[in-house]
N, C-alpha and C positions, 0 to 999 in steps of 0.2 A: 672175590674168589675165595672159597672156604672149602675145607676138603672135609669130603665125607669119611667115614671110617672105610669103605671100599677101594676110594681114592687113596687113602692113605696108605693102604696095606699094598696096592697097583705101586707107590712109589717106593717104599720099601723096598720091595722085592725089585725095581728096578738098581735101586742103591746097590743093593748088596750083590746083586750078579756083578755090576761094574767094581766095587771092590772085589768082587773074585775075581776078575779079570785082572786087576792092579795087583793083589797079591800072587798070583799065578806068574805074571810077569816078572816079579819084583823078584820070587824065588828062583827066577829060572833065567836072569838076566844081571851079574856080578857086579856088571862095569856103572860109573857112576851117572846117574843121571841126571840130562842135562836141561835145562829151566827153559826151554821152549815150549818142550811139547806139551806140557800141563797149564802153561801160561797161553799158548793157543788154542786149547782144547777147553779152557774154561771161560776165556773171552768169547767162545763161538759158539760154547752152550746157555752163556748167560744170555748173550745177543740173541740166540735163540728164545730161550725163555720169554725176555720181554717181549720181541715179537707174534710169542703165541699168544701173551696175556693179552697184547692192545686187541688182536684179532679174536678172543674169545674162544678161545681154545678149552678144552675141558682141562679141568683144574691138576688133574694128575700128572697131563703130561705138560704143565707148565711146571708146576713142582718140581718134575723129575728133571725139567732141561736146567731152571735156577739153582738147584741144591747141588748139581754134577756141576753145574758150570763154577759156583761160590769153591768147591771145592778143588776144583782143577786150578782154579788162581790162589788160594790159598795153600798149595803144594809147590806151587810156582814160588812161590813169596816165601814161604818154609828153604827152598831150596837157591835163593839165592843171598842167604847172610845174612841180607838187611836189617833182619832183628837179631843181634845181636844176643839177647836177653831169651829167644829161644834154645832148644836145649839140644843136643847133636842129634840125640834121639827122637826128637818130632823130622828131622832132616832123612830121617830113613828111609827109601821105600816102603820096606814091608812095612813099619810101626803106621805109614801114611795110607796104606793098604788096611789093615786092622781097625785103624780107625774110621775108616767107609764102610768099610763093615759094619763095625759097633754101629753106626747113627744109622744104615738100613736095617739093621734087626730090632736098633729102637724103635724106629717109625712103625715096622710091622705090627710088635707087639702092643704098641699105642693104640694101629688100628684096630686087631684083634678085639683090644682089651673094650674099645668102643663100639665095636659090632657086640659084641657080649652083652654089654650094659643095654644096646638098644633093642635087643633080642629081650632079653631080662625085662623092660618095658611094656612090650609088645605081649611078653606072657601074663605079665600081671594084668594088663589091660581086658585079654582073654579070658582070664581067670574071672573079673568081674563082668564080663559081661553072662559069661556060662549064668553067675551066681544070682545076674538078674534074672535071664534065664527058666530057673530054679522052681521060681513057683509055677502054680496052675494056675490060670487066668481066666475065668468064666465070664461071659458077656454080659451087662446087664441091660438087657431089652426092657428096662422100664426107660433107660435114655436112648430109645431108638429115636430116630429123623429119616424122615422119607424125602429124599431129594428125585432131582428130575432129570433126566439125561436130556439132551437136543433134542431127541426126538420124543420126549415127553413120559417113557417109561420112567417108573418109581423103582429105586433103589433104597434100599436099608441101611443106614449109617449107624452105627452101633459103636459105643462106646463101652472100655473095658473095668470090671472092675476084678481086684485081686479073692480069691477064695482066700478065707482065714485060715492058716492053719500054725498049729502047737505054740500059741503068745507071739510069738517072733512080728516082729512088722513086717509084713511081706511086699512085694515091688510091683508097685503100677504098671501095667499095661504102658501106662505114658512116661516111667521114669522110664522105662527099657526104649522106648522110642525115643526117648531124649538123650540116653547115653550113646546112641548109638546116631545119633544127630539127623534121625530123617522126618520130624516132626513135619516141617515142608514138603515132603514124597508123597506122591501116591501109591497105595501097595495095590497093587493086582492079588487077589485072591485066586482068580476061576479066569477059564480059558477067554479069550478075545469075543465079545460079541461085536460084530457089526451092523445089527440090526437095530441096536440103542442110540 
């Protein structure tokens, strides 16, 4: 299971509504809270979690149920003492709210930042392909071959050569079919005959 940059940015945005929701609560509910509900609500989304991943579930909403669920027992755990050596202030609501926050708007901006890069890929990619593009590519009918269809009509098979122009070394016919990986296709030129 690997998350894509879409996936990623799907769980983010899931994180961070559920911390609005935890901080929303948190401002608007005084009294102290009690190590159940985060301690049940994280063992039910982690249990979830695992049961989406055996079933194969798509990878965002297994993220989304393991990170809410790690996080609902780990607020559990914040709020019953046990560690000692943590600090009052991770014991807070709101600061435990804030901090769900913080890690869905990290997630987001991660996946953002990864849709970006692969976007940024995809242009370069485009870019070279235009630049193959580029040149004018004249036929050169001294390497024709006449091949035979089924029913024994002759077709012209024509191989390309590149027009020279201004020193530059300009792009085969067959690099451009090769960056473009259809070397194995057949291109259709001209409408369907069925009479070949």
């Amino acid at each position: 299971m690997s998350l894509d940059p879409i996936s990623l940015c799907a769980v983010g945005m899931i994180v961070i509504l559920a911390g609005g929701g935890l901080f929303v609560r948190a401002l608007l509910s005084r009294e102290k809270e009690s190590l159940w509900p985060p301690v049940a609500a994280g063992a039910l989304l982690t249990g979830l979690g695992v049961g989406l991943a055996v079933f194969h579930f798509d990878a965002w909403i297994v993220a989304s149920s393991l990170i809410l669920g790690v996080a609902g027992l780990a607020m559990g755990l914040l709020r019953t003492g046990a560690l000692a050596w943590s600090a009052r202030l991770l014991a807070r609501p709101v600061v435990q709210a804030v901090l769900v926050l913080t890690a869905g708007l990290g997630l987001l901006v991660l996946g953002v930042y990864q849709i970006d890069r692969d976007v940024q890929r995809d242009v370069n990619e485009s870019d070279r392909a235009l630049a193959l593009m580029s040149g004018s590519i004249a036929p050169d009918l001294s390497s024709s071959v006449v091949c035979r269809t089924d029913q024994g009509r002759g077709i012209h098979l024509h191989n390309s050569k590149p027009v020279e122009n201004d020193g530059q070394k300009p792009a085969t016919e067959a690099d451009f079919i090769r960056a473009l990986k259809l070397e194995a296709h057949l291109i259709q030129t001209g409408p369907a005959d069925t009479d070949c």
